[in-house]
NUVOBA-811300 format. One line per 5 residues: number of its first residue (from 1); their letters; for each residue x, y, z negated of N, C-alpha, C. Coordinates in steps of 0.1 Angstrom, whole numbers, plus 5000, padded with zeros to 4 digits. Atoms other than C-alpha are relative to their C-alpha. Layout:
% NUVOBA-811300
NUM> a> X,Y,Z,X,Y,Z,X,Y,Z ~ ...
END
This chain:
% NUVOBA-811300
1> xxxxx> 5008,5008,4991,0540,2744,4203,5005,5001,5015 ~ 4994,4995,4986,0551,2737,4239,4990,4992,5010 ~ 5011,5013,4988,0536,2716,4269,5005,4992,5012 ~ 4996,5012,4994,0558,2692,4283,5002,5005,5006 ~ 4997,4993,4992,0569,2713,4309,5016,5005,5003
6> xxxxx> 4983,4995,5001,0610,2714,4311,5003,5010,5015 ~ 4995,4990,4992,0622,2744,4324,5016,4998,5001 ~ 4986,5004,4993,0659,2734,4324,5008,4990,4997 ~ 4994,5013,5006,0685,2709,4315,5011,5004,4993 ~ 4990,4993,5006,0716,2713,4295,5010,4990,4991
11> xxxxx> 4992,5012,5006,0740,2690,4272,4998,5011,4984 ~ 4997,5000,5009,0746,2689,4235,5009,4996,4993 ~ 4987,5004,5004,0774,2686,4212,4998,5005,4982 ~ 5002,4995,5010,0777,2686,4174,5008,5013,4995 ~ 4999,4992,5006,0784,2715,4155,4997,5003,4982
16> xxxxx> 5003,4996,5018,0788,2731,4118,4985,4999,4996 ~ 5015,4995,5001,0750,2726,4104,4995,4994,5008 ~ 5010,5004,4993,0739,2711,4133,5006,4999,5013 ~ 4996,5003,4986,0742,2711,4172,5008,5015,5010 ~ 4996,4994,4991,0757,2734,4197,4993,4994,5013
21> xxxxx> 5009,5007,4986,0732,2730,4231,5010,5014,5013 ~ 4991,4991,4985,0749,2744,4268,4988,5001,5009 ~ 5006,4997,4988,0728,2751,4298,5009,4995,5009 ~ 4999,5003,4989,0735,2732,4327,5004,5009,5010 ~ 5002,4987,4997,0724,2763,4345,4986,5007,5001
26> xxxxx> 5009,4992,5001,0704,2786,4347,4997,5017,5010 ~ 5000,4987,4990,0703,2807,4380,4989,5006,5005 ~ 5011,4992,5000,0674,2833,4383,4990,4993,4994 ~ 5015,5008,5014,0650,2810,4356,5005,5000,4985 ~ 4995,4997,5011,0649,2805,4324,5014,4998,4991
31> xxxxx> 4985,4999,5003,0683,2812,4305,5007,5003,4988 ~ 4994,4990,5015,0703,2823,4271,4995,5009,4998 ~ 4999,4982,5003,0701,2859,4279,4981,4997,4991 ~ 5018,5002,5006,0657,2845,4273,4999,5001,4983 ~ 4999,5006,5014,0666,2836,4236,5000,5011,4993
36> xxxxx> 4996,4988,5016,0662,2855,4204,5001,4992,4991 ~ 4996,5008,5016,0676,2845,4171,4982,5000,4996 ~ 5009,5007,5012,0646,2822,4152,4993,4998,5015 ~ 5005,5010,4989,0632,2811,4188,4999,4987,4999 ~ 5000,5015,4999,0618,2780,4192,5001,4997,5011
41> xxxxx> 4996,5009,4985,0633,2754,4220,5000,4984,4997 ~ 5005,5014,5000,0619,2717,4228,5015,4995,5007 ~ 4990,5004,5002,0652,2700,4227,5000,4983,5006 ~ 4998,5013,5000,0647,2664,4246,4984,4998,4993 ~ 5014,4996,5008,0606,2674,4230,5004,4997,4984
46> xxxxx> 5000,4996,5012,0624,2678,4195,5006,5017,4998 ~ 5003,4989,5002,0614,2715,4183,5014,5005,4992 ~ 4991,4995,5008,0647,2731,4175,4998,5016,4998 ~ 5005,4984,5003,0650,2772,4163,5011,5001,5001 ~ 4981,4995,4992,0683,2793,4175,4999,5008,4990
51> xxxxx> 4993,4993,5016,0703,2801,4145,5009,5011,5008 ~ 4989,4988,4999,0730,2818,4166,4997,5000,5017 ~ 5004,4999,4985,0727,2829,4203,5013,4998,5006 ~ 4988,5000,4991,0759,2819,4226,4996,5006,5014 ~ 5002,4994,4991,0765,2831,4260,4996,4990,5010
56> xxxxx> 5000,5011,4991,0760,2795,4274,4990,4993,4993 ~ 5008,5008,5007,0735,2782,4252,4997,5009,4987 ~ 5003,4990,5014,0725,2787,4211,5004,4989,4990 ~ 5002,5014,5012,0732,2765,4179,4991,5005,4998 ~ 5017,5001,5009,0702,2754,4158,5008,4988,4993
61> xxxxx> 5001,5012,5014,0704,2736,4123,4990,4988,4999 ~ 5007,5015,4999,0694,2701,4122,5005,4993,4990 ~ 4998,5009,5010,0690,2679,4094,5003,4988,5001 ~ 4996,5015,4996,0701,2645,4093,4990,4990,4999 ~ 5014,5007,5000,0666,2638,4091,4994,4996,5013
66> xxxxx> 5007,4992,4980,0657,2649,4126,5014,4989,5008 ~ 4993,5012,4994,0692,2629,4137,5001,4989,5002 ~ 5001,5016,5005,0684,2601,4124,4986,4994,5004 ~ 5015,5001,4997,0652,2602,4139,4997,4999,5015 ~ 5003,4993,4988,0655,2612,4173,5013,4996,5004
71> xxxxx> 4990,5005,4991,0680,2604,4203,5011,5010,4994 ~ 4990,4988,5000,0702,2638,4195,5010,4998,4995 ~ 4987,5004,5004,0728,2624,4175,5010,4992,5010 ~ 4995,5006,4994,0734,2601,4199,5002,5005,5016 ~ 5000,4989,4992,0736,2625,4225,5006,5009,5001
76> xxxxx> 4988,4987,5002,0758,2651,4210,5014,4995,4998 ~ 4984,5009,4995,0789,2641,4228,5003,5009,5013 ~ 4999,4993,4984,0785,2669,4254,5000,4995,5012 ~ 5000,5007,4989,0780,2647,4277,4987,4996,5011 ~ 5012,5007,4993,0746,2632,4285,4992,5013,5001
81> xxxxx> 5005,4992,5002,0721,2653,4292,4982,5002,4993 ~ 5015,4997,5011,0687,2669,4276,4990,5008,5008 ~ 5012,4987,4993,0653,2687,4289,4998,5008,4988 ~ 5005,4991,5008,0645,2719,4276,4989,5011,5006 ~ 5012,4989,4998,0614,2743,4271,5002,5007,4990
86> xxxxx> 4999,4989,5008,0611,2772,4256,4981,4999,4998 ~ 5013,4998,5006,0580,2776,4231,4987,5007,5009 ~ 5012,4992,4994,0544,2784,4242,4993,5007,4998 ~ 5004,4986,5004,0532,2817,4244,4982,4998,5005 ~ 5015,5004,5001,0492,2822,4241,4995,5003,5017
91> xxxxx> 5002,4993,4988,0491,2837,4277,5003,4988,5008 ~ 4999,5008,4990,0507,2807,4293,4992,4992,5009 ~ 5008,5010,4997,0492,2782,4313,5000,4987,4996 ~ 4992,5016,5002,0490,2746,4299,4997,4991,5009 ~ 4998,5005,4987,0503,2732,4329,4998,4982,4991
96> xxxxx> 4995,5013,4999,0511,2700,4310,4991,4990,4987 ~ 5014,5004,5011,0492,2687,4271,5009,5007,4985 ~ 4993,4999,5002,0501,2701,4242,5007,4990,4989 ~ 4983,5007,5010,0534,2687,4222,5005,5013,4986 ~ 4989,4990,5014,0546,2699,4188,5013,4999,4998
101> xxxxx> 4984,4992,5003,0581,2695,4189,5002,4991,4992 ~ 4996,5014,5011,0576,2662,4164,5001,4990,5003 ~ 4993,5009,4996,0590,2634,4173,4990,4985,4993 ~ 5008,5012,5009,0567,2603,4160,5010,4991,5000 ~ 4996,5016,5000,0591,2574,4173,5009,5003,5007
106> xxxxx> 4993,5010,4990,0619,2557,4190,4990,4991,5013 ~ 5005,5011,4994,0608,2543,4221,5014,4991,5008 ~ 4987,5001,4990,0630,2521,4248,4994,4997,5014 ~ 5004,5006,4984,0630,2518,4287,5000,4984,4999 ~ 4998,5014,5001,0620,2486,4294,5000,4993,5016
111> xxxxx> 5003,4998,4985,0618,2491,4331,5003,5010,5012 ~ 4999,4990,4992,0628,2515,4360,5000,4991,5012 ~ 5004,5010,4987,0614,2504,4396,4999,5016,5009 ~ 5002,4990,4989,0618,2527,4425,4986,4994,5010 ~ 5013,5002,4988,0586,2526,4448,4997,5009,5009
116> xxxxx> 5002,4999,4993,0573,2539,4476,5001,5016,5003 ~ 5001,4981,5003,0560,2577,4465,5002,5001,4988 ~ 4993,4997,5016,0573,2573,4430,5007,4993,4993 ~ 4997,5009,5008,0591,2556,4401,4993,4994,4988 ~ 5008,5008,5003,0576,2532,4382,5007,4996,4983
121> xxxxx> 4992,5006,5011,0588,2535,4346,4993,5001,4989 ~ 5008,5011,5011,0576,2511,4315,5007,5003,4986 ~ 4994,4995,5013,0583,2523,4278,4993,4992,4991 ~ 5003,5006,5013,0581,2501,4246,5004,5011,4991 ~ 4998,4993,5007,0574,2520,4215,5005,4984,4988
126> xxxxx> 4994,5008,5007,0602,2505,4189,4988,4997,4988 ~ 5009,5005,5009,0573,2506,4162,4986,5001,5007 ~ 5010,4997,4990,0542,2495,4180,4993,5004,4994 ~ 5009,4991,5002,0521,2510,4154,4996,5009,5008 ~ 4994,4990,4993,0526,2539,4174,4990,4999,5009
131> xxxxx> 5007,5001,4991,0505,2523,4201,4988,5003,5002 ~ 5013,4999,5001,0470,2526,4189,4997,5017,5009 ~ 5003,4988,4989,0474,2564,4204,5000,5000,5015 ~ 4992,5003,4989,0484,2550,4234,4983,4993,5009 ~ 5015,5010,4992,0455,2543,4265,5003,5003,5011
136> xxxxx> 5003,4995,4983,0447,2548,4305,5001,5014,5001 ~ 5005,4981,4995,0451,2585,4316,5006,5005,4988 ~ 5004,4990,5011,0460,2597,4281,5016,5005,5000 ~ 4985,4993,4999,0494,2619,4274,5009,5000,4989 ~ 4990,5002,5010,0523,2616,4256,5014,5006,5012
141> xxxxx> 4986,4988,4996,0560,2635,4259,5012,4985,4996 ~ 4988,5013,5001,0588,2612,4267,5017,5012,5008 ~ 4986,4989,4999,0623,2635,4260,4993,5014,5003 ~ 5006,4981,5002,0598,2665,4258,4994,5003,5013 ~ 5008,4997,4987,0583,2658,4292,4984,4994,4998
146> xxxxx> 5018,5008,5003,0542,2654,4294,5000,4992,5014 ~ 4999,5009,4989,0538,2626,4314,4985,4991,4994 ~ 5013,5005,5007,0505,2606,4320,4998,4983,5003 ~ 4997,5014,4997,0502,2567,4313,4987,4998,5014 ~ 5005,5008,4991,0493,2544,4341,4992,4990,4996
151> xxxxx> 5003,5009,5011,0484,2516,4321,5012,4997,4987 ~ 4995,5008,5014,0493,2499,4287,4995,4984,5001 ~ 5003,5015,5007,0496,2467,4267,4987,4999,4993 ~ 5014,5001,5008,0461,2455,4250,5002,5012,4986 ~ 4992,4995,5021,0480,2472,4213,5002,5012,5007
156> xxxxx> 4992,4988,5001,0496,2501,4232,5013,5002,4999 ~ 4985,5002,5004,0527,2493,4221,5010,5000,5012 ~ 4990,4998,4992,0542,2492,4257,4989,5003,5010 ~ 5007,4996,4993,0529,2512,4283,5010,5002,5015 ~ 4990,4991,4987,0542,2528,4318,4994,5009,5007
161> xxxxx> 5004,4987,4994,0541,2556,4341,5004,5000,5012 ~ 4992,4994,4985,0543,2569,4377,5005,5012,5000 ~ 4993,4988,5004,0566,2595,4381,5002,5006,5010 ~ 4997,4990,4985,0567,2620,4409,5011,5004,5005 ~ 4986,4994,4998,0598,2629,4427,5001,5012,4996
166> xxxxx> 5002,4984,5005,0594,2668,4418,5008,4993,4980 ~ 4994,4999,5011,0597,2653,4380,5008,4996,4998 ~ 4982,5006,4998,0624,2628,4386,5015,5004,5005 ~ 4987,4988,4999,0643,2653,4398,5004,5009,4997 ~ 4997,4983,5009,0643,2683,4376,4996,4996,4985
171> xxxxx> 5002,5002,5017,0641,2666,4342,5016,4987,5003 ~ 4990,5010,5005,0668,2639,4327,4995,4984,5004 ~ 5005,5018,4999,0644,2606,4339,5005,4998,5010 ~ 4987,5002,4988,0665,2602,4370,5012,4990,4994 ~ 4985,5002,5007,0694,2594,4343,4999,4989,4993
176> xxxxx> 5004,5010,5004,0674,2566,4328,5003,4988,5004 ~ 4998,5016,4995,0682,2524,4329,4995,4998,4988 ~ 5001,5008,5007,0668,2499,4312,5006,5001,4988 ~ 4988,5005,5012,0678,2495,4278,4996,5016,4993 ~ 4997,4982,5008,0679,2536,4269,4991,5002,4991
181> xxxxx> 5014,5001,5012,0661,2547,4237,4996,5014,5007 ~ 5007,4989,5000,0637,2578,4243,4990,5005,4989 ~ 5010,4997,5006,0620,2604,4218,4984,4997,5007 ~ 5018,5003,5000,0581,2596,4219,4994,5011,4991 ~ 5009,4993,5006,0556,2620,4209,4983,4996,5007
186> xxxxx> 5016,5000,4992,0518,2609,4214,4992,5016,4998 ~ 5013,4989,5001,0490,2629,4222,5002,5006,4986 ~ 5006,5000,5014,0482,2650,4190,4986,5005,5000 ~ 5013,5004,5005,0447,2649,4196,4995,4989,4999 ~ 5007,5010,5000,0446,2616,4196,5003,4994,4986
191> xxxxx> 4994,5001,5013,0463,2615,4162,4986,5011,4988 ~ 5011,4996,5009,0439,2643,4147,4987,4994,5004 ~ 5010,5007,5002,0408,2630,4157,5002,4982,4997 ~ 5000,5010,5006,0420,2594,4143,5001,5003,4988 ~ 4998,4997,5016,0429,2610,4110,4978,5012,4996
196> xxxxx> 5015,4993,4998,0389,2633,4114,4988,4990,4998 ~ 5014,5009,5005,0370,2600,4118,5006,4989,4991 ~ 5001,5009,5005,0387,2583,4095,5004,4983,4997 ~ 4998,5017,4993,0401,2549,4118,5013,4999,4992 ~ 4989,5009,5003,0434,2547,4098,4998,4997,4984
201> xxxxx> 5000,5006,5009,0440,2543,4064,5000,5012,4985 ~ 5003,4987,5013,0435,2579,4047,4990,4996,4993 ~ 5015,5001,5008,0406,2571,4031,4987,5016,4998 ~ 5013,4989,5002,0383,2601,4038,4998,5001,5016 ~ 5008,5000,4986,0363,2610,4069,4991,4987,5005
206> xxxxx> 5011,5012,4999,0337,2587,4085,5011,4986,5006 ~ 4992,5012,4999,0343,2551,4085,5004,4998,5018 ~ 4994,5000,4986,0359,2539,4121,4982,4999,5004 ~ 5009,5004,4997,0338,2543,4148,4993,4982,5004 ~ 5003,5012,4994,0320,2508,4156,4984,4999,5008
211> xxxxx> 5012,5004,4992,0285,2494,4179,4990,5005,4987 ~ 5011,4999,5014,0266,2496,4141,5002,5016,4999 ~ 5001,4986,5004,0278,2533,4135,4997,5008,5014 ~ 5007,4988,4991,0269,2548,4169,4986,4994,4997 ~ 5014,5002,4999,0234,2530,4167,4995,5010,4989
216> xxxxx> 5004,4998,5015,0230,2542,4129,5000,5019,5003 ~ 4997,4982,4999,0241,2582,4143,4993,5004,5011 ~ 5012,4995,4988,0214,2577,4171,5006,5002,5015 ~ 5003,5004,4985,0231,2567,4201,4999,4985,5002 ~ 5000,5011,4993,0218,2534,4207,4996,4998,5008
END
């Protein structure tokens, strides 16, 4: 579990099994030396585990499931770069909401606008299913950062954000244009309580809420 919260930056490159990740840097903050073999690290907000510890970074094993899913393949060229957090400990503070480390979707920029006291950047999710999580105020991890929408589309399906200079400068959204795909992770409370009451298509839990079922449960 982590909380959108990138503590550093770093590149990726493929590797035997999986990836080889570097550290950017890492002067008096979080760093390698932090890592232990079977650690978990929010990878771009995809939850990798360190198979082997280097002195610049760590591999971790990645399935071509997770590649093929997520920006990382497209990315491991040592080149571009990635946010990373290290797992959340129970002591922490959750500065930010929390994120599992699962990757729901592809999204893409569809917008980058510089403004006054911040930037002004607009995300389509490639499958707008996706959207229904999606509202005013609510949070979602874009490359593993918790960021909080400004508004959305009626569906959800494309929303945007203001972005503070503090995070546009110490994460990888700076590095953003138009066009770029980005991992997406919604809320996952907005995911469990849709699967709790029932609104999608599991078939158990109470039917969706509607005007008939709050009157009928006594708030009319």
């Amino acid at each position: 579990m982590f909380t959108g919260l990138v503590q550093a930056t770093g590149s990726i490159e493929r590797a035997p099994a999986g990836v080889r990740l570097r550290w950017n840097a890492a002067p008096g903050g979080w760093g390698p030396a932090d890592l232990a073999l079977g650690d978990s690290v929010a990878v771009d907000g995809v939850c990798l585990t360190v198979a082997e510890r280097l002195a610049d970074g760590f591999r971790a094993d990645v399935s071509e499931e997770t590649l093929g899913r997520t920006t990382l393949a497209a990315k491991a060229d040592g080149r571009a770069a990635v946010n990373l957090e290290p797992a959340l400990r129970l002591a922490d503070r959750l500065g930010g909401h929390l994120v599992s480390g699962h990757v729901d979707g592809l999204g893409t920029v569809a917008a980058v606008e510089r403004q006054s006291a911040s930037w002004h950047l607009e995300l389509a999710w490639n499958h707008s299913a996706y959207g229904r999580y999606v509202c005013e105020k609510a949070s979602v991890a874009v490359d593993g950062i918790s960021l909080t929408v400004a508004g959305c589309s009626g569906d959800g399906a494309r929303f945007w954000i203001a972005v503070i200079p503090h995070t546009w400068a110490e994460t990888t959204l700076h590095l953003l244009r138009a066009g770029d795909p980005v991992n997406l992770e919604a809320d996952l409370l907005a995911k469990y309580t849709e699967r709790l009451l029932g609104a999608g298509s599991h078939g158990m839990g109470h039917p969706g809420i509607s005007a008939e079922w709050l009157v009928s449960h006594g708030y009319g």
